[in-house]
C-alpha positions, 0 to 999 in steps of 0.5 A: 500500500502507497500512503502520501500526506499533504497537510492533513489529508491522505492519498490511498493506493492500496494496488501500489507499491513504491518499486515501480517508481524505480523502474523507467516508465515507457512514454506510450503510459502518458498518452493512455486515458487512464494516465489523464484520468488519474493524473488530473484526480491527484492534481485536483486532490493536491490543488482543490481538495480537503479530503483523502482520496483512495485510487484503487482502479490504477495500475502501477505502471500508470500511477507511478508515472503520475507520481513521476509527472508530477513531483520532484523527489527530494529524499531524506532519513531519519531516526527512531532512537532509543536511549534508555528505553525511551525515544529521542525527540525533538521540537521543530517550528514548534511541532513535535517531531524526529530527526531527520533531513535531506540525504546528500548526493551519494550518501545511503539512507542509513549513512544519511538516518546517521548523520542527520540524527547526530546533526540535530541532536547531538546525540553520539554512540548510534547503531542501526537496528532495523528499518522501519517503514518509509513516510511519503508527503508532499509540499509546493516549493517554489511552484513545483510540488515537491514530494519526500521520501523519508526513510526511517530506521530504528536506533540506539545511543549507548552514551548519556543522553546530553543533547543539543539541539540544531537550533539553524534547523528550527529545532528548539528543543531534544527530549525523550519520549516515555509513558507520561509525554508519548501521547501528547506527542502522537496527537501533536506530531505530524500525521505521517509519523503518527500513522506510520510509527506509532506502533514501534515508538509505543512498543518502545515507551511502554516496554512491549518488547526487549532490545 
């Protein structure tokens, strides 16, 4: 399934999988009807629409040249980190969040996830444990909706939790999530984050498993 957040609305294709947008797209895609019909639905959704939107009737081949036509990709990684049997979070513009940013040119996703959660955090001693599931939004930047991809990947830090927060980037604030904060958090984050993770970090605060 294929979920894509702009604000607080949700695109839905449950027939898709995000592989097809690695493969190259054969040009006669775009002259078909069905490219037109579903190329002007994501349009109207992204343009004029309030509510979610389900595209279920698309095949791959023709949504992922959509997706292709209309976005800029701009990648980007961050981390889940654990520290203490808590999660590391931090506060960005005033909205609860994670670490993450832009991957550079080169540069792996789990070298990126790395890099970006020391950058904003300061926290040191990471290790990856496992991947977690990929976060899909979109925003319109200088005309041109640009759409992030965002791989996450479950962390921890074996050194003292002393952060320091990357206040260039808007960060505020570095501080970690256990049973009294981790619902206030969850309402207040992006909905991406809620949606996607809130069963790892719950599963980490509230000690439903053993790392």
């Amino acid at each position: 399934m294929y979920r894509l957040f702009c604000n607080n609305k949700t695109l839905v294709c449950r027939n898709f999988f995000e592989q097809s947008l690695d493969a190259d797209i054969n040009d006669s895609v775009r002259s078909t009807q069905m490219f037109e019909n579903a190329f002007n639905r994501v349009k109207k959704w992204l343009e004029e629409s309030n509510e979610n939107l389900e595209i279920d009737d698309v095949d791959n081949d023709v949504f992922a040249a959509v997706i292709k036509e209309i976005f800029k990709f701009a990648p980007a990684a961050g981390g889940l980190v654990i520290v203490n049997n808590a999660i590391a979070a931090i506060e960005r513009n005033g909205i609860p969040d994670l670490p993450k940013g832009h991957i550079e040119k080169n540069e792996s996703p789990e070298v990126a996830a790395l890099r970006e959660v020391y950058e904003e955090t300061a926290l040191s001693n990471l290790s990856i444990i496992k991947q977690l599931p990929s976060t899909f939004h979109c925003y319109l930047l200088n005309n041109q909706w640009t759409l992030k991809k965002t791989s996450w990947f479950l962390m921890k830090s074996d050194d003292d939790f002393k952060p320091k927060p990357q206040v260039e980037e808007g960060i505020s604030n570095v501080y970690l999530l256990n049973k009294d904060n981790v619902n206030d958090f969850l309402e207040k984050t992006y909905s991406s984050i809620r949606l996607s993770l809130e069963n790892e970090i719950l599963d980490v605060v509230m000690a439903k498993g053993q790392r």
